[in-house]
N, C-alpha and C positions, 0 to 999 in steps of 0.2 A: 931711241924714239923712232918709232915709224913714219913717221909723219916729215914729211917733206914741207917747210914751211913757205920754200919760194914756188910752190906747185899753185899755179890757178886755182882760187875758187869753187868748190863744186866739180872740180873737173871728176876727182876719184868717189863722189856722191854714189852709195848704194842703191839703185834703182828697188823701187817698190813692190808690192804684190797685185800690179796691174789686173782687170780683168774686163779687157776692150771687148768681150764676145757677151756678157749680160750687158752692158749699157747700151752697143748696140741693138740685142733684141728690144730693149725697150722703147728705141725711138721708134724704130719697127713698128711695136703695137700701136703708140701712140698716135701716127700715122696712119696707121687702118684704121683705129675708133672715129678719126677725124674726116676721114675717107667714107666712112658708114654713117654718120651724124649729115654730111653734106649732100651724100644720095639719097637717102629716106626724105630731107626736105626735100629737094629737087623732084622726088616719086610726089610725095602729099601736095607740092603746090601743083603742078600739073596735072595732076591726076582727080584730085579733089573729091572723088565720089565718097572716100572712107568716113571724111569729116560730115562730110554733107548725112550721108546716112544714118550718126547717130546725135545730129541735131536734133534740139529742143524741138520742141511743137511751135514755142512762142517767135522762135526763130524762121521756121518753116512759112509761117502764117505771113512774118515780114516777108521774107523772100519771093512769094507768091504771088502774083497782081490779082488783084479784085476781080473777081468773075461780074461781069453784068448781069446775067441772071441767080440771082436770090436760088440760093437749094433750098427747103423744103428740109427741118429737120426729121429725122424716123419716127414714125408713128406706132406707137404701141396699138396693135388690134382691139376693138374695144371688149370686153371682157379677158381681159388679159394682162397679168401684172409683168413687167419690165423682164422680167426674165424670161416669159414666155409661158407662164403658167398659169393655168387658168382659175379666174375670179370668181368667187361666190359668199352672196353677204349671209348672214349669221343666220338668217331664218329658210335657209335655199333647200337645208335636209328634214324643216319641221310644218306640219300643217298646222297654222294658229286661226282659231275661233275667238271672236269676240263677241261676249252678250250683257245686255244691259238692262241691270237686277232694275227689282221695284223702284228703290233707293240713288238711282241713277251710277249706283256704280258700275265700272265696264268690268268683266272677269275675263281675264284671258286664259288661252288653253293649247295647251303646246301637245303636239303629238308628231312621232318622227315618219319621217318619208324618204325615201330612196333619193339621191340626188343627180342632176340628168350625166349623163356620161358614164367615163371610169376613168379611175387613178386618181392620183393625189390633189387639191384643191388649193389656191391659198385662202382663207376666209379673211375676210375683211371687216372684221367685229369696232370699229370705230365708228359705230353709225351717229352717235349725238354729238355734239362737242368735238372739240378739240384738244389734241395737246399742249400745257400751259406753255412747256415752253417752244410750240410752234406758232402759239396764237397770232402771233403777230406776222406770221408769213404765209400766204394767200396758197389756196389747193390749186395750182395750175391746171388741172385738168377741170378745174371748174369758171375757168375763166377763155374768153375767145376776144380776137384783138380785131379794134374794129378803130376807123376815121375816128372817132370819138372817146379811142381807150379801149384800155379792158373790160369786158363786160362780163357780168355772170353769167351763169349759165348752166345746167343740169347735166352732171359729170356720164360719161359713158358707162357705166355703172348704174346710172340711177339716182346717184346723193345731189342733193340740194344745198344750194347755200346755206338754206335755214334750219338745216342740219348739220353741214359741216362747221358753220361759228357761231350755233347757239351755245349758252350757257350750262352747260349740264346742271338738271337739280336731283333733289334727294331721291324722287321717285315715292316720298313718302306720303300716305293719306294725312290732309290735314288743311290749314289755310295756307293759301298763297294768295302774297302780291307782288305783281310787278310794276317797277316807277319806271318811268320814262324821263330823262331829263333832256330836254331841245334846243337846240340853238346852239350846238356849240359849232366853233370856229368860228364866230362871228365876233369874238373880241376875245383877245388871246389872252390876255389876262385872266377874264372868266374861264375862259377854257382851259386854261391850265393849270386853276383854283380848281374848278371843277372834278378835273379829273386826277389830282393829288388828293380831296379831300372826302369824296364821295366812296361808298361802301364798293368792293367789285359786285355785290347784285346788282348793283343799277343800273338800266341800261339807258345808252347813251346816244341821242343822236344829233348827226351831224350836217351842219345847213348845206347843199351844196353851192350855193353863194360864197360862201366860207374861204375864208384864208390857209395856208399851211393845210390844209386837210389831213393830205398824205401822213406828213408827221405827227398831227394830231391823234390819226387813227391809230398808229404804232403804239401810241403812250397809253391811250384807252384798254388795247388790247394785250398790250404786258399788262397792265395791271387788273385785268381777268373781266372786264368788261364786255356785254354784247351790245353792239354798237349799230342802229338804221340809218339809214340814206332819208333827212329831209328834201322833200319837194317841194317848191314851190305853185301853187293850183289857183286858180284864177276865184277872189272872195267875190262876196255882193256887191262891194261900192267899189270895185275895180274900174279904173286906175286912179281914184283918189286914194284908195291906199293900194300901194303896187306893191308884191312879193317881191318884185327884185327882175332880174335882168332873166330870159327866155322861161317865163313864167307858161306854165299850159293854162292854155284858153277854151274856151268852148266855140269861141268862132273862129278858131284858127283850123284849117284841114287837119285830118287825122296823122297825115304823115308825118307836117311841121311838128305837132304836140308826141308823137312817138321821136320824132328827132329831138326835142328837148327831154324829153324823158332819159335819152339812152347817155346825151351830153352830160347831163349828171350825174346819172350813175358812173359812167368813167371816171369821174372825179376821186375815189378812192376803192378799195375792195374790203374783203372779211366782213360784209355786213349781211344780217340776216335778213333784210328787209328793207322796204319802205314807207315812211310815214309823211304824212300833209304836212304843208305849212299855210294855214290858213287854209283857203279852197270852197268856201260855202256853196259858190255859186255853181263852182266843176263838178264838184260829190253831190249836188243836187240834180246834174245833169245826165240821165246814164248812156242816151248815145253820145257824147262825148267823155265817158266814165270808160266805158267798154271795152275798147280796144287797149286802152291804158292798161286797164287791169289784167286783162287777158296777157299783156307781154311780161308784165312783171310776173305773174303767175307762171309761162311758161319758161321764165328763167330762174323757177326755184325759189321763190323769196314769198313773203308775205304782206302783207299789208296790212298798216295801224291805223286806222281813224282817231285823232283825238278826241271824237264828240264832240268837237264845240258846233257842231251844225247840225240843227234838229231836223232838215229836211234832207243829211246826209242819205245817200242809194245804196250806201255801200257795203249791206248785205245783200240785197239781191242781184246785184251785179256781181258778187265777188259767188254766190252760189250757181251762178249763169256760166260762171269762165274760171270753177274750179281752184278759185286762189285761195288760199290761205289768208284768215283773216282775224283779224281783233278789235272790238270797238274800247277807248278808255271810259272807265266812269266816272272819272270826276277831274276837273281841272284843279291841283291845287293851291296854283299861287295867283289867283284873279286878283288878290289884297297881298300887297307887296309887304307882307309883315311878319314875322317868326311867330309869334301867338296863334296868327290868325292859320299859318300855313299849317299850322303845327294841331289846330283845331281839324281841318280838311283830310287831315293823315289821318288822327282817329275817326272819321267817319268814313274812310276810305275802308278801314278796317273794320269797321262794323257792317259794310257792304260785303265785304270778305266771310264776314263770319257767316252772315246770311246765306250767302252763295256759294260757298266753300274757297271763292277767287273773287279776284278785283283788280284792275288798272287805273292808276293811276298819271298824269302827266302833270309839268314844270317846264318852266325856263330856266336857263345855266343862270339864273340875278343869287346875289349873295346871301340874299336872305331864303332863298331856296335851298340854296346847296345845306346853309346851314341846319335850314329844319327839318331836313331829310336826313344827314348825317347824325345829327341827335336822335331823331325818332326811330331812325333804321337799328342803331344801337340797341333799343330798348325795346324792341316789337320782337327780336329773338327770345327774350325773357318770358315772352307770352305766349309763347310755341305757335309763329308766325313765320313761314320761311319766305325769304324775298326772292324772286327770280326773274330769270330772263323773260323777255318778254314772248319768245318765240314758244317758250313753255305751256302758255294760257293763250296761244292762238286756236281757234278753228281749222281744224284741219280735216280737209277731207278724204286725204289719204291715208289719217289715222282716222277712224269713225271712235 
């Protein structure tokens, strides 16, 4: 035997196939990677500019202190869309005539024209209406921010409120009527009966006294309605019956009643107009009519007269100061009754047939909603189209 048994332990142990030169290179490396990880922080914390430079915006903006003076966002030139290209609306390359046959119908007549410049154009062929599903979101360029809100205003282009949120209709020959239904926001209940239950022809207006407004107006105009600005206008037995709180007067100065005027229109936007609430005494007044008219008119919009004041001014004032206008012909819910209201609509429509049009007005009460929701159903059947009300306004810039 080889083996020596009183030998030490281990002592004749065959040593191994060491290889002290790789594990040394690998502390090595490890050492540098750890070496390289502790400089690049040390570089990025002192250094800071690499981070900084492809920081967020919303980062940026914290970082920043508040400038005291307000910038002034960029302003698109007026005849000039965002990209820098220039604007022209849908009739800028055609000479249009209009003549008005025996029969009162108008003919129009298109014939083409060289357009001012050269090179490419964007055309802007959205001149009526809106898109549905923008309805609900106000044309900024036709809006200007004032102590009082937003207010309309006549976009640098030319378009008009009462063209950008009218109701587009068919264009077809034939009757139309437009109903107006009022008061709403002033009980939310109604107004929210109202505008769930009501046809989108109807058009819909809203108190500026009124509650919720803002939101009220959203839900009107998702569900495809054209929607006016009520005013409150100073009646005959004023102040035993009062409109409500910064009502226009006729002995108030001009400026105060334009200052009420504009405080309500702030009140919401996307409306095509304005209509009374009450008012006998003011629409019988026309130097306290005048200047009213005049501003709404130059901010684009229209005006409704209800009729219910037979010494209303408010055509010849409204042909004095160029506004757009419409008088209704018949009130239909003076008798708070479904039969009775429901009687008012057919004679609203036999004013229709006569005329070839007809307006009609209401209050948001239940018994209205109801008998205009029935009868508007059934008046399609009889080749009757119901429309916005901006539709059957006088316009003078359309003859």
């Amino acid at each position: 035997m080889g083996t020596d048994l009183h030998a030490p332990l281990g002592r004749n142990r065959k040593t191994g196939n060491r290889r002290p030169g790789v594990l040394r290179l690998g502390r090595i490396a490890a050492s540098l990677c750890l070496f390289a990880i502790g400089g690049f922080s040390l570089y990025t914390a002192f250094r800071g500019e690499g981070l900084e430079r492809n920081r967020p915006p919303a980062a940026e903006q914290a970082a920043t202190p508040p400038s005291s003076t307000p910038q002034p966002p960029p302003q698109t030139p007026a005849g000039q869309a965002a990209n820098g290209m220039p604007r022209a609306e849908p009739q800028s390359g055609a000479n249009v005539e209009q003549m008005v046959t025996g029969d009162g119908t108008v003919v129009t007549k298109y014939s083409p024209r060289p357009r001012d410049g050269s090179g490419p154009v964007l055309v802007d062929a959205m001149q009526i209406g809106q898109d549905p599903r923008m309805a609900a979101t106000p044309n900024e360029t036709l809006l200007e921010e004032t102590p009082y809100g937003r207010l309309p205003i006549v976009g640098p282009d030319g378009r008009r409120p009462m063209d950008q949120y009218a109701r587009p209709s068919s264009g077809a020959r034939g009757i139309r009527i437009a109903i107006v239904v009022s008061g709403l926001g002033l009980s939310q209940t109604g107004t929210q009966r109202a505008i769930a239950e009501l046809p989108e022809e109807i058009t819909l207006a809203f108190a500026a006294s009124g509650n919720s407004l803002q939101r009220w107006m959203l839900e009107a105009r998702r569900g495809g309605h054209e929607i006016l600005l009520q005013v409150p206008l100073e009646p005959f037995d004023y102040p035993t019956n009062d409109p409500g709180p910064e009502t226009l007067l006729t002995s108030k100065p001009v400026a105060r009643n334009i200052e009420n005027l504009h405080k309500a229109m702030g009140e919401i936007t996307n409306y095509t107009g304005v209509t009374n609430y009450l008012g006998g005494r003011f629409l019988s007044d026309p130097a306290a009519m005048e200047p009213v008219m005049r501003d709404i008119g130059k901010r684009g919009l229209l005006f409704l007269d209800d009729g219910t004041s037979a010494q209303s001014k408010t055509a010849a004032v409204a042909k004095g100061t160029a506004l757009p206008y419409a008088f209704a012909d018949l009130q239909l819910d003076g008798q708070l009754d479904i039969n009775a209201i429901l009687q008012k609509l057919d004679e609203l429509e036999r004013i229709a047939r006569k005329n070839g049009q007809a307006i009609g007005v209401a209050s948001a009460f239940d018994e209205s909603v109801d008998a205009i929701a029935k009868w508007s159903q059934e008046a399609a059947m009889r080749g009757i189209e119901i429309v916005g009300v901006a539709t059957l306004t006088s316009d003078p810039l359309k003859p």
